[in-house]
C-alpha positions in Angstrom: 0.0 0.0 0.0 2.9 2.4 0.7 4.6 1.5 -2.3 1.3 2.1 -4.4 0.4 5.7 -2.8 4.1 6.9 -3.5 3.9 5.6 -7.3 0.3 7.3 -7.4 1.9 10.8 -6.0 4.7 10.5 -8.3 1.9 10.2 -11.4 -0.1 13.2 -9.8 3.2 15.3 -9.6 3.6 14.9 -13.3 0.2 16.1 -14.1 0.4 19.2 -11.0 3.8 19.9 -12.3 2.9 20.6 -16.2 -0.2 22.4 -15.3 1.6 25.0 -13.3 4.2 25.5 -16.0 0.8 26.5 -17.8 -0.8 28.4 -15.5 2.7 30.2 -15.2 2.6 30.9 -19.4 5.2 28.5 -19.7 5.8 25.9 -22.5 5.1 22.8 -20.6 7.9 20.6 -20.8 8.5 17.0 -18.9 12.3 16.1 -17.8 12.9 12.6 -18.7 16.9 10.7 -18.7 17.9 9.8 -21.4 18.0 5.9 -21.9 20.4 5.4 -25.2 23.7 3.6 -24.4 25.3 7.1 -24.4 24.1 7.0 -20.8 24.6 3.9 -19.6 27.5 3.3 -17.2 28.7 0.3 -15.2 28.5 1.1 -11.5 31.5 -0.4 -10.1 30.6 0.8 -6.5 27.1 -1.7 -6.6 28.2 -4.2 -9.6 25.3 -3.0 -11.4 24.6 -1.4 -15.3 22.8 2.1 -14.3 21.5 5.0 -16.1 23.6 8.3 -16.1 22.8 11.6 -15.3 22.2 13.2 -18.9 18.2 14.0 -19.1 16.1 15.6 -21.9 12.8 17.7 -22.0 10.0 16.9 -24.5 8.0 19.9 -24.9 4.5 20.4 -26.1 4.7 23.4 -28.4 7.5 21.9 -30.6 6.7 19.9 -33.1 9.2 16.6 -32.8 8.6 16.7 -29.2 4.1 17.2 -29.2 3.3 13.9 -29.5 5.4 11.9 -27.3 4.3 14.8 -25.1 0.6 13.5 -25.2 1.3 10.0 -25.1 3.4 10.5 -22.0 0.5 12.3 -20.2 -2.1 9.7 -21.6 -0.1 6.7 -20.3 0.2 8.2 -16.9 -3.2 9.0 -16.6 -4.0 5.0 -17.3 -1.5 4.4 -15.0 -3.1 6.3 -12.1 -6.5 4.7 -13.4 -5.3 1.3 -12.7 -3.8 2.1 -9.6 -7.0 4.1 -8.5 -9.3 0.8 -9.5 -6.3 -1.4 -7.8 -6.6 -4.1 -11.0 -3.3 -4.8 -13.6 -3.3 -4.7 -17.5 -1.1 -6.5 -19.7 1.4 -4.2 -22.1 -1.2 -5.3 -25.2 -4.1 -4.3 -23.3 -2.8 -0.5 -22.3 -1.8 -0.4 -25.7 -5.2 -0.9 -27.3 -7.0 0.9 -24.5 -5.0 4.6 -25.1 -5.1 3.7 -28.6 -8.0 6.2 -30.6 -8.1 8.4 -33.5 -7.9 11.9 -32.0 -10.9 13.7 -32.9 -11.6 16.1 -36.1 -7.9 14.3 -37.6 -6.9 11.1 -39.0 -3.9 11.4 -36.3 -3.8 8.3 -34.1 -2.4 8.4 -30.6 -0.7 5.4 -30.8 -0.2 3.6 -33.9 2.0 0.8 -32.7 2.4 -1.1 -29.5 6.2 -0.4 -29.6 5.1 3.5 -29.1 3.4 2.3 -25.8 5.9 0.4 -24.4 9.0 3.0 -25.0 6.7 5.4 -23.5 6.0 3.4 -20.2 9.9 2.8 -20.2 10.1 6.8 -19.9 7.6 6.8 -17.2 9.6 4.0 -15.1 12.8 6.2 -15.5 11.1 9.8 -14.7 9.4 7.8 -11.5 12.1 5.7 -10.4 10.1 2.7 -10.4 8.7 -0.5 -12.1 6.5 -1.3 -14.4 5.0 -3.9 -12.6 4.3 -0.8 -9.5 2.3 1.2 -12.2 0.3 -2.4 -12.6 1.3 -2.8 -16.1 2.4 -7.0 -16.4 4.2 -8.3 -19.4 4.2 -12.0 -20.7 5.4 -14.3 -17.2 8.1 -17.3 -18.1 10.0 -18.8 -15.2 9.4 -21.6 -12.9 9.9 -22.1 -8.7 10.0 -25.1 -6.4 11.4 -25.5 -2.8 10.8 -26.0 0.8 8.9 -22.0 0.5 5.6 -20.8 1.4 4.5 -17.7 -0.2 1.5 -15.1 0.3 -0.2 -14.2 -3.7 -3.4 -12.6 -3.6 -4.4 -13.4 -0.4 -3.9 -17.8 -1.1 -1.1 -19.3 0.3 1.2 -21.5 -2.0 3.3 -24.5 -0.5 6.2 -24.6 -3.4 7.3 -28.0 -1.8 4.0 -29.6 -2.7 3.8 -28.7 -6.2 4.6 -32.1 -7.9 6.8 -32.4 -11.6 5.7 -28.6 -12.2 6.6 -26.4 -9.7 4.9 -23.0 -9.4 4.8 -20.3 -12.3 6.5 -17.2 -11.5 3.8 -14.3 -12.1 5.3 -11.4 -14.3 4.4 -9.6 -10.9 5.8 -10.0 -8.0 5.6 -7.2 -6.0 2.7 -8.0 -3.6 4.0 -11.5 -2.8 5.0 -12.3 0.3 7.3 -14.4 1.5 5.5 -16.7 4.4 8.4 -19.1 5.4 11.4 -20.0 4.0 13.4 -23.1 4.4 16.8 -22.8 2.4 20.2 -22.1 2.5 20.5 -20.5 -1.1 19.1 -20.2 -4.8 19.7 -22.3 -7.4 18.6 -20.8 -11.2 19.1 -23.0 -14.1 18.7 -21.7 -17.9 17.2 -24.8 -19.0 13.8 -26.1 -17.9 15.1 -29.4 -18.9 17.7 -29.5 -16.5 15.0 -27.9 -13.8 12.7 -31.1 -14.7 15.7 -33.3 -14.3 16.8 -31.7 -10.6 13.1 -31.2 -9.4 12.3 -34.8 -9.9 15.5 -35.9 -8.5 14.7 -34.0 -5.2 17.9 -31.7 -5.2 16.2 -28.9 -4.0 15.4 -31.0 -0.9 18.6 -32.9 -0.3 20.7 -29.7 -0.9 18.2 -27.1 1.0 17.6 -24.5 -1.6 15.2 -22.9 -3.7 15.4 -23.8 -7.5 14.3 -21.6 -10.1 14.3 -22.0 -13.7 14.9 -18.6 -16.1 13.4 -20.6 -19.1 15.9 -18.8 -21.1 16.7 -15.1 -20.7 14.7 -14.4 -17.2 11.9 -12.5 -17.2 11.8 -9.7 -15.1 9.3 -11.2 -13.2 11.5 -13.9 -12.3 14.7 -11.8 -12.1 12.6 -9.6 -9.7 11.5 -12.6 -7.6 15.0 -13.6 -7.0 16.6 -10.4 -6.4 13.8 -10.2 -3.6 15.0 -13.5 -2.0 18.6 -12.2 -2.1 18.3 -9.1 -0.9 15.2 -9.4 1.9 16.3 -12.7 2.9 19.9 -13.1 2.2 20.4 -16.3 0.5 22.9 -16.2 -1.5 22.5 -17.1 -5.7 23.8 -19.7 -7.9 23.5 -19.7 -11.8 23.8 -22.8 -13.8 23.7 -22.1 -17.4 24.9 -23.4 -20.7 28.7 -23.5 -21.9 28.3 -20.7 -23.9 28.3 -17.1 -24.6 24.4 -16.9 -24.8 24.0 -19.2 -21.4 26.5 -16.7 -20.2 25.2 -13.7 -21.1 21.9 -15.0 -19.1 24.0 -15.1 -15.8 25.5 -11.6 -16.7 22.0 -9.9 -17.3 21.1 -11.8 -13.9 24.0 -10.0 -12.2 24.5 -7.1 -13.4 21.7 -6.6 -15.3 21.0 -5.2 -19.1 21.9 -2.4 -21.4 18.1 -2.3 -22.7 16.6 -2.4 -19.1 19.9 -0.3 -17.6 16.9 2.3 -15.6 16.0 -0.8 -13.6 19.0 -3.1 -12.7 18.9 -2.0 -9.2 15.7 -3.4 -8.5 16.0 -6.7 -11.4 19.8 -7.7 -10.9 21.6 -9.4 -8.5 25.3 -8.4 -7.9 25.8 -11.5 -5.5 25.2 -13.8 -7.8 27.8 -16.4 -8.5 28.4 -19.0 -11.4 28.6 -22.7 -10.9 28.8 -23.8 -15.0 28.9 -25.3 -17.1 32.4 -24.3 -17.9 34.7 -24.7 -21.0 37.0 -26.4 -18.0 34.4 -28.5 -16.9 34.1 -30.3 -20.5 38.1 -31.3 -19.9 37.7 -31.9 -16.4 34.2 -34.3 -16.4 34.9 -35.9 -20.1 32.3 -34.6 -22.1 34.2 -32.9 -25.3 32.8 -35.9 -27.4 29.1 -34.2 -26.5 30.1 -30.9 -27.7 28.4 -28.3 -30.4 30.3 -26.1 -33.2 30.1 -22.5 -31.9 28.5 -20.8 -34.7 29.4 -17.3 -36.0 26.9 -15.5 -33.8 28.4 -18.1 -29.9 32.0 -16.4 -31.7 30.5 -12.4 -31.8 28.7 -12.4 -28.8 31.7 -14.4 -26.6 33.5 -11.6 -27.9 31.5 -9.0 -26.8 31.8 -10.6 -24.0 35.8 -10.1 -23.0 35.0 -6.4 -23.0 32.3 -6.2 -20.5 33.4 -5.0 -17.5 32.2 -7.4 -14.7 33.7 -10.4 -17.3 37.5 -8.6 -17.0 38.5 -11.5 -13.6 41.1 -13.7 -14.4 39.2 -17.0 -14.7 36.2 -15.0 -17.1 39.0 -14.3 -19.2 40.4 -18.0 -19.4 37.0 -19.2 -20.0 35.7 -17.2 -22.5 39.3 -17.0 -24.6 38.9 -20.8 -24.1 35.7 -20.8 -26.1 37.0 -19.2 -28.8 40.2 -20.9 -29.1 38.4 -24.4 -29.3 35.5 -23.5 -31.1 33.0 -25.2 -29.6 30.4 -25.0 -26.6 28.3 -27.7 -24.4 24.8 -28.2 -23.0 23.8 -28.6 -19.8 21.9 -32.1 -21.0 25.7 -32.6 -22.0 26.2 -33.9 -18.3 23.8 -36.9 -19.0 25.9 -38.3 -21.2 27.5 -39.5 -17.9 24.1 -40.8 -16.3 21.1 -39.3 -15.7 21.4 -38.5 -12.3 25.1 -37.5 -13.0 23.9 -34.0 -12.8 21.9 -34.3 -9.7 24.1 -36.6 -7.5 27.6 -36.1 -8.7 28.6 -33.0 -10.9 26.2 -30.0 -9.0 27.2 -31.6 -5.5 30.9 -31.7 -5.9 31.3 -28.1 -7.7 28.8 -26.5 -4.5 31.2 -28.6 -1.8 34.0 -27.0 -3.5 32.8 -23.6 -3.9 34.1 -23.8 -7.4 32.1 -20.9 -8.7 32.8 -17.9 -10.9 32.8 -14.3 -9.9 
């Protein structure tokens, strides 16, 4: 509720603050920072990809600036409506909803959804906020199970009686709470194959933590949900991802978070968050380079991207990536079942976790 009335007084200070300029015969403007990759700098104080300090104003009486102008004052007024009426809307359904043919013109006030979304981007960097606190929810992907009992909506969810499934990670997570928690850290995998593999195998259980599959690139519900868990109840977090630059990139948007989302890494990434594999040295060190994959031309660009970042410049990033490229190739997690099915589960995770043998 606190969280909600300061998000709704930060939408009524937008409107209050354009009708004075009015009032005062100014040419209302709105100050919004500027979100191109001009701006975006990597935080080595908090680990984190942030937005800079450089702003711009979008004014009504100008012509490149007047309709961005409106759509930013729509948007926040359906914004305020939503959190006035206390329901959610999907980014399709605020799209079609401020979508109309202004009147006496053929001028539409959105013609694509892309317009909408860039403009609710704005509003989340001029507020300081999410997305998901203005109600707006975006497509959900992610999966949790563990020895956790959550608070959604009023129902409470046992995610240690969930059978083969688990529980689907809303694309909003912000009014969950967290009603008990039994674990000693979090465990995010890329692949929901290798989630399948470890839920059924009980690892979650017989290694006390919470496991969490990204389904990919996380959403930002689910990268939301586990900065939570980090931060409000200090458990640490460990990634497991593919032997590659695209599983790797995963982990880095996980900890550091991205260039595209840069405005909200503070509240989406986890700095904390540490690497398990699969590594280029695992693949020498467990057997498996008969189960490897030709990096392709796009593995080669991105790894190489990659060395440049800034939270990829320790030592044993270096080796790993330059590894990569020098061999040519990259592995799956499913990779690992070449040595038993279980292999994953009983031998591989379990050794590298006893060891600590994680990277930065």
């Amino acid at each position: 509720m606190i969280i909600m009335q300061t998000v709704k007084d930060k939408l009524k200070n937008i409107g209050e603050d354009v009708l004075s300029q009015i009032k005062e015969g100014k040419n209302p403007s709105l100050e919004i920072p500027i979100r191109s990759f001009s701006n975006i700098i990597y935080d080595e104080k908090i680990k984190l990809l942030r937005l800079g300090d450089k702003t711009s104003r979008r004014y009504f009486f100008n012509v490149a600036h007047a309709k961005k102008f409106m759509q930013t004052l729509i948007i926040a007024t359906r914004c305020k409506d939503l959190l006035d009426e206390k329901i959610h809307a999907s980014l399709r359904e605020m799209f079609y909803n401020v979508k109309h043919t202004l009147q006496n013109s053929n001028e539409n006030t959105f013609d694509e959804q892309t317009e909408s979304d860039d403009i609710i981007e704005d509003l989340e960097v001029m507020l300081g906020t999410l997305r998901e606190q203005l109600h707006l929810n975006a497509d959900a992907s992610g999966r949790i199970v563990g020895n956790m009992s959550i608070i959604d909506a009023g129902d409470t969810i046992h995610l240690n009686k969930l059978g083969t499934g688990g529980w689907h990670i809303p694309s909003n997570v912000e009014d969950i709470k967290f009603d008990r928690i039994d674990a000693e850290y979090v465990f995010v995998v890329e692949k929901d194959a290798a989630f399948e593999r470890l839920n059924e195998d009980k690892f979650w259980k017989k290694n006390k933590c919470i496991l969490v599959s990204t389904h990919g690139q996380a959403a930002r519900g689910t990268r939301r949900l586990i900065r939570r868990l980090n931060k409000e109840h200090d458990l640490p977090v460990i990634v497991f991802t593919d032997c590659d630059a695209y599983g790797w990139y995963i982990y880095s948007v996980l900890k550091a978070g991205s260039m595209n989302l840069a405005h909200t890494s503070e509240k989406l990434a986890t700095p904390d968050a540490k690497f398990i594999g699969l590594t280029m040295t695992d693949i020498v060190e467990y057997d498996l380079k008969k189960h490897t994959i030709k990096a392709t031309e796009q593995d080669i660009r991105r790894a190489k991207e990659l060395l440049n970042y800034k939270w990829f410049q320790h030592p044993l990033w270096q080796r790993e990536i330059k590894l990569m490229l020098k061999k040519g190739y990259k592995a799956e997690l499913q990779a690992l079942a070449s040595r038993g099915f279980k292999f994953i589960s009983e031998t591989y995770l379990p050794d590298k976790i006893e060891k600590k043998d994680f990277l930065p």
